[in-house]
C-alpha positions in Angstrom: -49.2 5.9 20.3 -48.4 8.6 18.1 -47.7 11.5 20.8 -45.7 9.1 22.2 -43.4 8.5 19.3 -43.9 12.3 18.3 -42.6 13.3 22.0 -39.4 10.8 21.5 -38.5 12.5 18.6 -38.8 16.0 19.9 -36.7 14.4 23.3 -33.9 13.2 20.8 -33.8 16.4 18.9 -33.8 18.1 22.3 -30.5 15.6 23.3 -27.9 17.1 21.0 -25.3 19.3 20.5 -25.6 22.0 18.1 -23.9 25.2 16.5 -26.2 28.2 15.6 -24.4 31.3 14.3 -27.4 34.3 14.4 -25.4 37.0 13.0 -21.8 37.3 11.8 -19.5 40.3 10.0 -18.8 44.1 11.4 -22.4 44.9 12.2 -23.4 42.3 15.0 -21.8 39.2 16.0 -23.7 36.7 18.2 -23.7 32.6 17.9 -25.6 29.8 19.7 -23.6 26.8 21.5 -26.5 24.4 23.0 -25.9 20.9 24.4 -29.5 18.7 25.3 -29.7 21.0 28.5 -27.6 24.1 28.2 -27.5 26.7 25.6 -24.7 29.9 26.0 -24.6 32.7 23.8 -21.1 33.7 22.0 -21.1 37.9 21.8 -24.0 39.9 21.6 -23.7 42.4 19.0 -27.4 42.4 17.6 -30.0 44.3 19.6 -32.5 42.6 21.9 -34.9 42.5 19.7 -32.9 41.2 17.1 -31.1 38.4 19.0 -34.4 37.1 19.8 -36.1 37.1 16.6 -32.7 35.0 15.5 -33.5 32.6 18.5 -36.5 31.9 17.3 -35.8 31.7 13.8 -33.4 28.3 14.8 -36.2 27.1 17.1 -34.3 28.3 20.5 -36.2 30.9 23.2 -34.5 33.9 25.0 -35.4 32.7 28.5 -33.4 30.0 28.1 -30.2 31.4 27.8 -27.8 30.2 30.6 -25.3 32.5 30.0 -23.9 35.3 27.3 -20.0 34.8 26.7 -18.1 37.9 25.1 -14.8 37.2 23.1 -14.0 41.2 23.2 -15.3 44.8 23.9 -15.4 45.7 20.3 -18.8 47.5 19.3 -19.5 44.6 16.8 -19.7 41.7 19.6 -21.4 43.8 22.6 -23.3 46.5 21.4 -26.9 44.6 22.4 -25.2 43.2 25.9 -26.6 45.2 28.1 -30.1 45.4 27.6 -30.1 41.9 26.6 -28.5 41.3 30.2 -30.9 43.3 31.9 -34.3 42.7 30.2 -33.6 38.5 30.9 -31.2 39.0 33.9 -28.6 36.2 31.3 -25.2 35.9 33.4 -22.8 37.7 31.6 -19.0 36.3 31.6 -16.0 38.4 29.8 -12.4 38.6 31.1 -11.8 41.4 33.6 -10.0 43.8 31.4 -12.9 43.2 28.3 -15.2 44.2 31.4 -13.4 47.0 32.4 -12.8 48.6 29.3 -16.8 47.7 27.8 -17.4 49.5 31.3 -15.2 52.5 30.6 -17.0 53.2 27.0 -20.0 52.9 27.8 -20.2 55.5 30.6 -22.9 57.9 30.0 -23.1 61.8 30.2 -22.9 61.8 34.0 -20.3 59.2 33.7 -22.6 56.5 35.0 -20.9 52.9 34.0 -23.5 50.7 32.7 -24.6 47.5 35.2 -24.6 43.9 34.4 -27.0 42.4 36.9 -24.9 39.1 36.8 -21.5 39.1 35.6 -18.7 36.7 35.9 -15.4 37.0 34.8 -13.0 34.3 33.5 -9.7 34.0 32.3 -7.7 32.5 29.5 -6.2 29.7 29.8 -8.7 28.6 32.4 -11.6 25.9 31.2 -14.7 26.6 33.5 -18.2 24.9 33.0 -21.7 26.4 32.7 -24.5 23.6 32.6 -23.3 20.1 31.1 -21.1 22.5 28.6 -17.0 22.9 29.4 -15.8 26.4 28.4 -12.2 27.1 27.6 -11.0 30.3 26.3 -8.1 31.3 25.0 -6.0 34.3 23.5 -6.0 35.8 20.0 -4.0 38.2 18.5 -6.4 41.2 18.1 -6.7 45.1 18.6 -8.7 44.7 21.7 -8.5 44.8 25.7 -7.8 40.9 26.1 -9.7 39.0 23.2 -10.3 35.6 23.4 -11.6 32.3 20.9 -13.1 29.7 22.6 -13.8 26.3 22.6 -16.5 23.9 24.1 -17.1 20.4 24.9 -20.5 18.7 25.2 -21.6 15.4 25.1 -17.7 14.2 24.0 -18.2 16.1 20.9 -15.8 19.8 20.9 -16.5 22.8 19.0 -14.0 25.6 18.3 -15.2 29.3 17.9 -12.0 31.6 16.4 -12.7 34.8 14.8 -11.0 38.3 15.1 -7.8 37.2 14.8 -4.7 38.8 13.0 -3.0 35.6 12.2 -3.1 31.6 13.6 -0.4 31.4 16.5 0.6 27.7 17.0 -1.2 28.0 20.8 -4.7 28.8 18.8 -3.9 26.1 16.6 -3.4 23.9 19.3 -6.5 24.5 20.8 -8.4 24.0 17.4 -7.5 20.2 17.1 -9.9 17.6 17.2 -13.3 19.8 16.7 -16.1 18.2 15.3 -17.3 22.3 14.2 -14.7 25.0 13.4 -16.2 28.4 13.5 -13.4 30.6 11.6 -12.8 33.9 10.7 -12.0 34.8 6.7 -12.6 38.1 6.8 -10.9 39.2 3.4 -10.0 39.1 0.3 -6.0 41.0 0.6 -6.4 41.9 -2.9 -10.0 43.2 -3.0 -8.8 44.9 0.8 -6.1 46.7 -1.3 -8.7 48.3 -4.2 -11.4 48.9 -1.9 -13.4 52.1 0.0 -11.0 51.8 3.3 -8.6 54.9 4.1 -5.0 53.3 4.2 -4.6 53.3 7.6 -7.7 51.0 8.4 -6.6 48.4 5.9 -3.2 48.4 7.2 -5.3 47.3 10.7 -7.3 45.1 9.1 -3.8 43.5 7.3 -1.9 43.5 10.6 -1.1 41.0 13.1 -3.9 42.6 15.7 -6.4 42.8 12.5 -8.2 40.4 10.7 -7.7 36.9 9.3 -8.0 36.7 5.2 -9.6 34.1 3.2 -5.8 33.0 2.1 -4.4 33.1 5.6 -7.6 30.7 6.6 -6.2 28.7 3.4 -3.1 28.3 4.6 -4.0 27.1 8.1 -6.0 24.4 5.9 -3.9 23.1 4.2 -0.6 23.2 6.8 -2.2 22.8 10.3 -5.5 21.6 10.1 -6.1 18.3 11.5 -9.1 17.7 9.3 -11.4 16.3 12.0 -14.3 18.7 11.6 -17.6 17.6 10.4 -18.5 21.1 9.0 -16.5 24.2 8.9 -18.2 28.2 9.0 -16.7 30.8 7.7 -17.3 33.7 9.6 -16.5 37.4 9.6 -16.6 37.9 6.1 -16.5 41.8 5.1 -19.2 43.1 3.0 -16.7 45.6 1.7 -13.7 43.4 0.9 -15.0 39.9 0.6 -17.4 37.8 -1.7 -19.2 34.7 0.2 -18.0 32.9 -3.2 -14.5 33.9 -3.0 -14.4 33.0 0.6 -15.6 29.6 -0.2 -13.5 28.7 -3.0 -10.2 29.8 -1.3 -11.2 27.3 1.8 -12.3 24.5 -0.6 -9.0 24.6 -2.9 -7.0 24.6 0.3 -9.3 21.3 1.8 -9.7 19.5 -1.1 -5.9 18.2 -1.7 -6.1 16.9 2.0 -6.6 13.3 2.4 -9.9 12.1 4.2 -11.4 16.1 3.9 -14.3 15.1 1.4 -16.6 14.4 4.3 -15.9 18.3 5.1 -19.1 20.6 4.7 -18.1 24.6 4.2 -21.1 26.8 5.5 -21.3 30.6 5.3 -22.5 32.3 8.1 -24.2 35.6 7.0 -24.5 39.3 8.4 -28.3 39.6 7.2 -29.6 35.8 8.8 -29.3 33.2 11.0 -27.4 30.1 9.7 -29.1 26.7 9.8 -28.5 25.1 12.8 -25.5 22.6 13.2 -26.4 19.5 14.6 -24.5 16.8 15.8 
């Protein structure tokens, strides 16, 4: 009677959508979207082995991976992809242009373009599935190829993934309503961006409309667009140069807290150096 009971429980954790970011900020970017039979990698910036200590870590294996989704060709987000794709032969989908210019950096000495054994490409603006999860991307303002957010639906519960983004067009804030999980981007502090280590012309990138989004940018998407539907809300992307996980936190929570019905809200963190807890809903 108990391994019965025991084995319901693991079959209802098992039926649930979740949210696991493994690795967030300039050196590695990769996050976990599962429903109760599906589970699709966001980015791969962390190496192999890396990605799958994080797996485990949240309880989830390598092998069962349906598919590793790239949001752009910057180092940050791809730099495992490729021996990640090839070691567990993981479908790989990015937008043709992110594809071809991944494809056109990462030639080797003899100019040799590196393979993806399975590779599918998608485009913005065009929801696709993979498993039981829906899939639609769309465009952000950033310095890359053709960057896209994303969001994903699963079970009737959505989940929107936004970081590396300049600023919050109204289409991305569209496609950010009704979330049960926000996954955003506040990268910086402006005024520790100003007094910090960066030459000028890098924080002018990071400042610009292609950059990164700051912690009072973030704010002021709370407190003007937000529909304040999420359960929980990650901050992600924060700079270990020009940001403090406190500061972060605060701006977010000042901008929340004079919004009716946002006390259910629960800020996370998600960290450079571990894997956030999983999200479960």
């Amino acid at each position: 009677m108990h391994s019965q009971s025991t084995a319901g429980a693991r079959t209802l954790m098992r039926m649930s959508v979740s949210v696991s970011v493994l690795a967030s900020g300039s050196r590695g970017n990769c996050a976990l979207i599962s429903s109760s039979t599906t589970r699709i990698l966001v980015d791969a910036g962390l190496s192999g082995r890396e990605t799958c200590k994080r797996l485990k870590e949240v309880g989830e294996r390598v092998d069962e991976i349906a598919a590793v989704l790239i949001t752009h060709e910057h180092s940050d987000h791809v730099a495992g992809l490729e021996r990640l794709a090839k070691k567990f032969k993981i479908p790989v989908y990015l937008t043709e242009a992110t594809h071809h210019t991944w494809n056109r950096a990462m030639r080797d000495e003899a100019g040799q373009a590196p393979e993806l054994p399975k590779c599918e490409h998608f485009w913005a603006g065009r929801s696709f599935r993979i498993g039981d999860i829906e899939v639609s991307p769309f465009t952000i303002p950033h310095d890359a190829a053709d960057p896209v957010g994303f969001t994903f639906r699963a079970e009737g519960i959505k989940i929107g993934f936004a970081t590396d983004l300049g600023y919050m067009p109204a289409s991305v804030r569209n496609h950010l309503r009704g979330c049960s999980v926000l996954v955003m981007e506040s990268n910086h502090d402006v005024e520790m961006l100003r007094g910090g280590p960066y030459p000028w012309a890098v924080k002018q990138r990071v400042m610009s409309r292609v950059g990164h989004l700051s912690n009072e940018a973030l704010a002021e998407f709370f407190s003007n667009d937000y529909d304040g539907v999420a359960e929980y809300v990650v901050l992600a992307h924060l700079s270990e140069q020009n940001n403090h996980p406190e500061i972060a936190r605060a701006s977010a929570e000042q901008a929340l807290r004079g919004r009716q019905g946002l006390w259910k809200n629960r800020i996370l963190l998600a960290a450079q150096t571990e894997a956030l807890r999983p999200i479960r809903l």
